[in-house]
N, C-alpha and C positions, 0 to 999 in steps of 0.2 A: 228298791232300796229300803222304804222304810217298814215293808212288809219283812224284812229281813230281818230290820232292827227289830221289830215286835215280836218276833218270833222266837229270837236270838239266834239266828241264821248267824248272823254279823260280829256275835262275841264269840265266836269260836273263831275267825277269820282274821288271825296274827297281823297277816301282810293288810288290813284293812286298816283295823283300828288298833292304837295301845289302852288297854282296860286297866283300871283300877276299881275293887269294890270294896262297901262299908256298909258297915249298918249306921243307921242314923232313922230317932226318933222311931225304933224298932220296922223301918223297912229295910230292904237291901235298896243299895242306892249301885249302880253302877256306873260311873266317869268314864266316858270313851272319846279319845282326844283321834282323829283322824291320822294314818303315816300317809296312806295315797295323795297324788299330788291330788286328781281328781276330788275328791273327797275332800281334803284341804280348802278347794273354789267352795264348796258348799256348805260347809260347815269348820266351827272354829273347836266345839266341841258337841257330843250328845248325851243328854244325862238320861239313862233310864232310872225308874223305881217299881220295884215290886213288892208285895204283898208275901210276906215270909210264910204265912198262912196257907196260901193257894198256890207258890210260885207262881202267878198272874202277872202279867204289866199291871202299872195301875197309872201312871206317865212316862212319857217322851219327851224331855224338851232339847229341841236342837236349836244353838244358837250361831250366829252367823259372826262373822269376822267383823263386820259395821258394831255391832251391838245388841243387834234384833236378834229376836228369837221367836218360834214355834213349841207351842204348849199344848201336846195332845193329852189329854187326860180321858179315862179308860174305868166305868163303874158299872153296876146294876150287870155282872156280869154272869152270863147263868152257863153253867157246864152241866154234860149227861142230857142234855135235851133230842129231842127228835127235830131234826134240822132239813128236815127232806123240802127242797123243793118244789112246787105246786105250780108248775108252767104252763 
């Protein structure tokens, strides 16, 4: 699920979530309020933001129906590298 959100698997995915975006404070900001009921248990809303620069994430924060919420924040990030595994 939240490799999806990160990905944006999740914002193309109508029957998932309903999306709203903006710019704000020169990011794109995207609002995604849960329709599944499922979804709904785990989340009250999940805010991405990215980097207009990169299209990169650069945060996630998903908050819960209580009040709480989860803050992933997402930096030093480096793209075109050699990624090969060394097992």
């Amino acid at each position: 699920m939240m490799m999806g959100l990160m990905k944006g698997d999740e914002l193309a995915d109508k029957r998932a979530f309903t999306n709203k975006a903006r710019l704000e404070d020169g990011k794109w900001v995207v609002d995604m309020t849960p329709r599944r009921v499922d979804l709904k248990r785990m989340f009250s809303k999940v805010v991405l933001i990215f980097d207009p620069k990169t299209s990169l994430l650069v945060s996630m924060e998903m908050f819960q129906e209580d009040g709480g919420s989860t803050l992933i924040a997402i930096d030093k990030v480096e793209t075109g590298g050699n990624y090969e595994s060394e097992w």
